[in-house]
ROMIVEX-142635 format. One record per residue (C-alpha): x, y, z; residue in one letter. Coordinates in steps of 0.2 Angstrom, whole numbers, plus 2048, in hexadecimal, padded with zeros to 3 digits. Each point is the difference from the previous one (the first is absolute). Layout:
+-----+-----+-----+-----+
!  xx !  yy !  zz ! res !
+-----+-----+-----+-----+
!   X !   Y !   Z !   A !
...
+-----+-----+-----+-----+
This chain:
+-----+-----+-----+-----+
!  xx !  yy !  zz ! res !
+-----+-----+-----+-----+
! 1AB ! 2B4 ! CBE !   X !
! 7F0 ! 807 ! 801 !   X !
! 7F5 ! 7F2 ! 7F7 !   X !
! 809 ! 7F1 ! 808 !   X !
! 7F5 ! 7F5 ! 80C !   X !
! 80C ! 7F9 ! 809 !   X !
! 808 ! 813 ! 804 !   X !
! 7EF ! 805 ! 804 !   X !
! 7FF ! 7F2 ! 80C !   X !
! 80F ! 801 ! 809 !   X !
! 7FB ! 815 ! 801 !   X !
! 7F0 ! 7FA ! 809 !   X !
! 7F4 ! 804 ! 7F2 !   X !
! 7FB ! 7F0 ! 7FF !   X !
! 7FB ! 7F7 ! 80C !   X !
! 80A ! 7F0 ! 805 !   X !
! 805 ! 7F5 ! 80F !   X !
! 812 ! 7FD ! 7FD !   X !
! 807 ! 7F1 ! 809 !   X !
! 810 ! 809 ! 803 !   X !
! 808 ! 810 ! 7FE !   X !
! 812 ! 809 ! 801 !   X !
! 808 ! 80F ! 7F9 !   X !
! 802 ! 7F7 ! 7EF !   X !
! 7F1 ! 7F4 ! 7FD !   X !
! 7ED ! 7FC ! 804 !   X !
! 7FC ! 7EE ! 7FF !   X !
! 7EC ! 7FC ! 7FE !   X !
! 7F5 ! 7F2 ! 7F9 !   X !
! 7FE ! 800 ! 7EB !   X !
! 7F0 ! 802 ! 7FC !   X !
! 7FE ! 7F1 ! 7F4 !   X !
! 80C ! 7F2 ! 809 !   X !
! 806 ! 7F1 ! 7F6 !   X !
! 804 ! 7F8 ! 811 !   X !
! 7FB ! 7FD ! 812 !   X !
! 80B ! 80E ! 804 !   X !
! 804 ! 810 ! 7F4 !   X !
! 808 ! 80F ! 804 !   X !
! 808 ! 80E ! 7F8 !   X !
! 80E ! 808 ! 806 !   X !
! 801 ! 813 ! 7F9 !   X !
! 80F ! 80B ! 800 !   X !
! 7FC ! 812 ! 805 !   X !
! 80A ! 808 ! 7F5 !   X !
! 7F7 ! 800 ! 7EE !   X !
! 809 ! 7F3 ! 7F5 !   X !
! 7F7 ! 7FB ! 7F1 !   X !
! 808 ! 7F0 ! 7FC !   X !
! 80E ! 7F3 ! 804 !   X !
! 809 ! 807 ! 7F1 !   X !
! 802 ! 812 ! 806 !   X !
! 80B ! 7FA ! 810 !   X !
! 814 ! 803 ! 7FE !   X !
! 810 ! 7FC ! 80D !   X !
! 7F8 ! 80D ! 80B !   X !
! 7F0 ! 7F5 ! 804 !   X !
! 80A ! 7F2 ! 808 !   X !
! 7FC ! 804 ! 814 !   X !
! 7EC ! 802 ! 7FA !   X !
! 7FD ! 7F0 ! 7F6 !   X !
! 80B ! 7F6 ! 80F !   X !
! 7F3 ! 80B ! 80C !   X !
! 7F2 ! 7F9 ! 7F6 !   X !
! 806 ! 7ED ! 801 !   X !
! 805 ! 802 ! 811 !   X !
! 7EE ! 806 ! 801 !   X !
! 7FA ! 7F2 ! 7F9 !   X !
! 808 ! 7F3 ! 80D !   X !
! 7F9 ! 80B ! 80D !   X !
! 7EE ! 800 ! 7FA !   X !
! 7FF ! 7ED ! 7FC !   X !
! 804 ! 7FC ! 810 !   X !
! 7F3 ! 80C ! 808 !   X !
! 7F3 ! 7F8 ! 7F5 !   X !
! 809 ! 7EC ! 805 !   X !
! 804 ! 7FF ! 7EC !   X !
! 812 ! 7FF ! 804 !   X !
! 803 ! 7EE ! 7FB !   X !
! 7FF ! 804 ! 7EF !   X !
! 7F9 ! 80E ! 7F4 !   X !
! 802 ! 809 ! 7F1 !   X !
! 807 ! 812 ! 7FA !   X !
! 7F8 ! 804 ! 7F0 !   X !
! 805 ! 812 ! 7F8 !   X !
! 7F7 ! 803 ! 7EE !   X !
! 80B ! 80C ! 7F9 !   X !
! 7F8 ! 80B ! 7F2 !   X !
! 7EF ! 7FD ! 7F6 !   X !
! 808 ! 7F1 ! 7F5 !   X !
! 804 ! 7F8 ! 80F !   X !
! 7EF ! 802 ! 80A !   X !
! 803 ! 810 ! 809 !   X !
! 7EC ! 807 ! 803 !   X !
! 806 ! 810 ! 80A !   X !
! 80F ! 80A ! 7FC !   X !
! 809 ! 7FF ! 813 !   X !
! 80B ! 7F4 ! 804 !   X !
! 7F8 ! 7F5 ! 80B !   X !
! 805 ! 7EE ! 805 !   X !
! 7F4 ! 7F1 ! 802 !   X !
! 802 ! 7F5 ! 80F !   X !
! 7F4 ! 7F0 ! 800 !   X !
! 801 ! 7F2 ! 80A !   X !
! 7F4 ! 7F4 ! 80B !   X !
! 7FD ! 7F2 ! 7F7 !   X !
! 802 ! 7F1 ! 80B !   X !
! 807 ! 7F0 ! 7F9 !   X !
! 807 ! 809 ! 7F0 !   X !
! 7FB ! 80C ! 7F3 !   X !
! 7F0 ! 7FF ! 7F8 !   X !
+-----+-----+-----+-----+
């Protein structure tokens, strides 16, 4: 999608230090964080939202968990964490690509 910023990010256009990368997403800081530590973990392939997935999304939203679990402990949130995904514009979506939210590093509890 030509007018998508996260597509334009993951292309290069825009310019972002992603804290990891593989064939399937690009994981880098949001740019307003609601918590010690938030990141967004981007499919490459262009999805709009949650809602557009069938059956034959099941390896990349497990790969997008998995990447989860992987990134938290990089970033020592692995204790605990949350997985937020707004799906669609009712449900808080800002930017139509699915993207997952991973925040964490509150100590003692969620603030």
């Amino acid at each position: 999608m030509n007018d998508c910023i996260f597509c334009k990010i993951i292309k290069g256009e825009i310019p972002k230090d992603f804290i990891y990368e593989d064939e399937k997403v690009v994981v880098f800081a949001d740019i307003k964080p609601s918590a010690p530590v938030h990141l967004l973990i981007i499919p490459k392939k262009h999805i709009a939202k949650l809602q557009d997935l069938g059956d034959n999304n099941k390896e990349l939203l497990g790969h997008i968990l998995l990447t989860a679990n992987k990134v938290a402990e990089m970033k020592n949130i692995k204790k605990g964490f949350k997985i937020v995904i707004n799906c669609g514009p009712d449900g808080g979506q800002k930017v139509p690509h699915l993207h997952v939210h991973l925040l964490g590093g509150w100590r003692g509890g969620v603030k």
